[in-house]
C-alpha positions, -999 to +999 in steps of 0.1 A: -560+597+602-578+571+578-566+536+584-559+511+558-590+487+552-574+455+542-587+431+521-576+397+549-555+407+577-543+382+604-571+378+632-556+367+662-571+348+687-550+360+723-542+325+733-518+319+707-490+327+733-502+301+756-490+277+729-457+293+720-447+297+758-453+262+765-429+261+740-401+280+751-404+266+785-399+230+766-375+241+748-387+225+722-378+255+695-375+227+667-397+210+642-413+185+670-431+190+699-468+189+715-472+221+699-471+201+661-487+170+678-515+187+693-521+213+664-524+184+639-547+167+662-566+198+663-566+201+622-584+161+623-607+172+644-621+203+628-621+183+596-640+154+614-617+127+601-596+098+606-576+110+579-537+115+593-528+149+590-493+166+587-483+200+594-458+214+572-441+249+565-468+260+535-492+249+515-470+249+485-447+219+500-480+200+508-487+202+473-449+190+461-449+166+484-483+151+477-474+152+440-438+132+449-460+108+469-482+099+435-451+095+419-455+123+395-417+126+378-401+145+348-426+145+317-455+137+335-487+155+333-510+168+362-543+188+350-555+213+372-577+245+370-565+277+350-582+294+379-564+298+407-530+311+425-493+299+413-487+281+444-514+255+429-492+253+400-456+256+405-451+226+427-462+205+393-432+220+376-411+213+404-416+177+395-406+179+362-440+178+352-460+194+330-493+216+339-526+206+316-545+238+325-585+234+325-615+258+328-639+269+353-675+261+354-704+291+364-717+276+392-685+274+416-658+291+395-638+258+398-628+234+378-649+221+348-658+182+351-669+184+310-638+206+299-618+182+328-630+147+309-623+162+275-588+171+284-585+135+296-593+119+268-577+142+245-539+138+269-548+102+264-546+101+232-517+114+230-498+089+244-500+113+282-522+097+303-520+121+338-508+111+366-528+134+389-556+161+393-552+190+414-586+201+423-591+237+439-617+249+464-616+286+452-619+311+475-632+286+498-661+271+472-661+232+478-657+223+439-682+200+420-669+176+438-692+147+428-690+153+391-651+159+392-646+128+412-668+104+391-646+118+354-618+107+381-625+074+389-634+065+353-601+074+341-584+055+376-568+091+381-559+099+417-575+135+428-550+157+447-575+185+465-560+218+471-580+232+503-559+259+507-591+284+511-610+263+521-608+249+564-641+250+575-659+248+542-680+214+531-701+195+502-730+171+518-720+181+554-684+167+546-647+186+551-632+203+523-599+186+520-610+146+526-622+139+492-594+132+477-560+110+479-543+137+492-559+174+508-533+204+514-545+233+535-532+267+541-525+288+573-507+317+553-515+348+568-543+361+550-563+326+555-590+320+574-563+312+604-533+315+606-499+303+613-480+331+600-473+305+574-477+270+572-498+240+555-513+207+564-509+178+543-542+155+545-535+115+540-552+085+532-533+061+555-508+064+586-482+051+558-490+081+541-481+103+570-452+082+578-435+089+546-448+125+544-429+131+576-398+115+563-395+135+533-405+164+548-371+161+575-346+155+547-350+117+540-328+106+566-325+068+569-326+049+606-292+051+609-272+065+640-250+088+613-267+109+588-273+083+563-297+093+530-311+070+504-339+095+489-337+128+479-360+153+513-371+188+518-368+208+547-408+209+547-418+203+583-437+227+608-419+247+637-434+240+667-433+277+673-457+280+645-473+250+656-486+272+689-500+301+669-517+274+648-530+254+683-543+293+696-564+297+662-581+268+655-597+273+690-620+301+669-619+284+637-658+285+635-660+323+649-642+333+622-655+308+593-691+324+605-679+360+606-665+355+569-696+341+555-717+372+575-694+393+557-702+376+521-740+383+537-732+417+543-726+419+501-751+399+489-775+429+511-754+454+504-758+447+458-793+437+462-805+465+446-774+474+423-779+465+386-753+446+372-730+434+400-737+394+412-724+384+448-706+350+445-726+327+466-731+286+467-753+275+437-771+248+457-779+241+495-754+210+490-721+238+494-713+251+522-685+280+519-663+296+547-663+326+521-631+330+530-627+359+503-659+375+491-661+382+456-683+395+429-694+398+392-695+435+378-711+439+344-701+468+326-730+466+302-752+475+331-737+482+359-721+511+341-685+507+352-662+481+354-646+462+380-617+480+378-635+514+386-649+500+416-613+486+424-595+519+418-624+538+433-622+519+465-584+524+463-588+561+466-605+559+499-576+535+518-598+500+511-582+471+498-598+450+467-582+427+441-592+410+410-599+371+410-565+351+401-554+358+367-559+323+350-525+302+348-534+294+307-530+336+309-496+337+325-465+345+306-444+315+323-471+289+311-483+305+278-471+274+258-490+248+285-518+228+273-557+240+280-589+228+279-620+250+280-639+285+261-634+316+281-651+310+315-622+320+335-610+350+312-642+364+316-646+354+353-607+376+357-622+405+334-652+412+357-649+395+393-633+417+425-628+398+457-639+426+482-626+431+519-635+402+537-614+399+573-632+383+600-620+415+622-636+443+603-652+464+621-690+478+621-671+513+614-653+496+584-686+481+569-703+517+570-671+532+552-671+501+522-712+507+521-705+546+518-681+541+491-692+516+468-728+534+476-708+564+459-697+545+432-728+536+420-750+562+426-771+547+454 
């Protein structure tokens, strides 16, 4: 029988239960341990950075707690890109705050430095100058980060960068995720590790961690009762998830190069296929994990759409999904501001993020070749 080709399975490494026996024998089945300690350690140096790092339960509380750490209340404003997955997003409304939604640029498919200052100016004059930018590394593409910084530091606006898809990617030879005042990465299960689920909060300072740690364990005050004089969130790592965490990031650059030879298998695999573009760095500067691999059908002469090659593919048991539906397109932020033409529309209309597992096999490749071969006639 056919097996299911998925688009990004879990790809463990077999030393994960190393980690989470140490554990058990410890006893330390909590939300401290050597399993956190070390795996965080691990995180710093992967990133190559003095940056304090905290391991929490997703990427999503990284995000609400980085946002509570800049202060961001009830009718503030963050901007962030229309591009991109809810879990960007949501965290800003738990806040209070509202979303300024802002388009993609060609090049990287993030967000827009010209569409970003524009925005800026425009909130500012209206009395809402934002407290925040939530920068995205899509699908593992370091933004423009230059150009989005310096529209930053103009406006003295603090640049939160969600690195959820992006450990092991860089701009200049630096980490994705130490740009900004805050980074967040992901370990959900379809990343380029994993943790089952988890996230990693990246600071500036070891103040930064200290209070990241305290919110994340409920706010309690040094007290020998429970004593609490903020509100917390039950946001901090297991250190059972810790251990699958410590097991993966020992193979963190097998699998960040078998996810860009996958995006090399595509770009070989289109070359001679009218009207479909492989999504690739623009410059020599970017350095992707392509941790999904994605393309650019165009109908007008490829001949079909992106959603024929989606359905298509779906017929013979192989996972493929459209890029993120912009946020300025969603029906729970349909009356949020946005800033921008239609880069992102058209970028949902026509891109397909392909299979792109660092365990595919050489079997698998042959039957996604065969098919989209099929597809277009080749």
């Amino acid at each position: 029988m056919q097996t299911k080709i998925w688009l990004s399975s879990p790809h463990l490494s077999g030393n994960e239960m190393k980690y989470i026996q140490d554990a058990f024998d410890k006893n330390w089945i909590t939300s401290i341990g050597d399993n956190i300690d070390g795996f965080e350690s691990d995180i710093q140096k992967a990133l190559n950075t003095s940056n304090p790092i905290v391991a929490l339960n997703s990427c999503t509380s990284v995000l609400h707690l980085a946002l509570i750490m800049l202060g961001v209340k009830q009718n503030d404003e963050v901007i962030t890109q229309t591009l991109t997955f809810c879990g960007s997003t949501n965290p800003i409304v738990y806040c209070g705050a509202t979303p300024v939604f802002v388009d993609s640029e060609k090049d990287t498919w993030n967000l827009c430095p010209v569409a970003l200052e524009e925005a800026i100016k425009d909130r500012i004059a209206k009395g809402k100058t934002p407290k925040a930018i939530l920068a995205v590394h899509l699908y593992g593409m370091p933004y423009k980060v230059n150009e989005v910084h310096a529209v930053a530091d103009k406006y003295n606006i603090p640049v939160i960068e969600d690195a959820a898809e992006a450990l092991g990617s860089t701009f200049n030879g630096k980490s994705c995720g130490t740009f900004g005042r805050f980074g967040a990465l992901s370990f959900n299960g379809n990343k380029i590790i994993t943790t089952s689920g988890g996230g990693a909060l990246v600071c500036d300072t070891q103040e930064d961690k200290d209070k990241a740690v305290f919110l994340a364990t409920q706010a309690r005050d040094n007290a020998p009762h429970y004593q609490h004089s903020h509100i917390g969130y039950n946001y901090r790592m297991s250190n059972i998830v810790a251990g699958i965490g410590r097991g993966q990031m020992e193979v963190l650059q097998d699998r960040v190069a078998a996810r860009r030879a996958m995006n090399k298998f595509y770009q070989e695999l289109f070359a001679d296929i009218d009207g479909v573009t492989v999504f690739i760095e623009p410059t020599e500067d970017y350095f992707s994990n392509h941790w999904l691999s994605a393309i650019i059908v165009d109908p007008k002469i490829a001949g079909i759409t992106r959603e024929d090659l989606r359905l298509a593919l779906l017929e013979d048991d192989i996972e493929s999904r459209p890029l993120w539906k912009p946020m300025h397109m969603q029906p729970i932020f349909a009356n949020s501001p946005y800033y921008g033409t239609n880069v992102s529309e058209e970028l949902f209309e026509n891109g397909l993020c392909l299979p792109s597992g660092s365990n595919l096999t050489d079997e698998e490749r042959e039957r996604i070749s065969k098919k989209i071969k099929e597809v277009f006639g080749k």
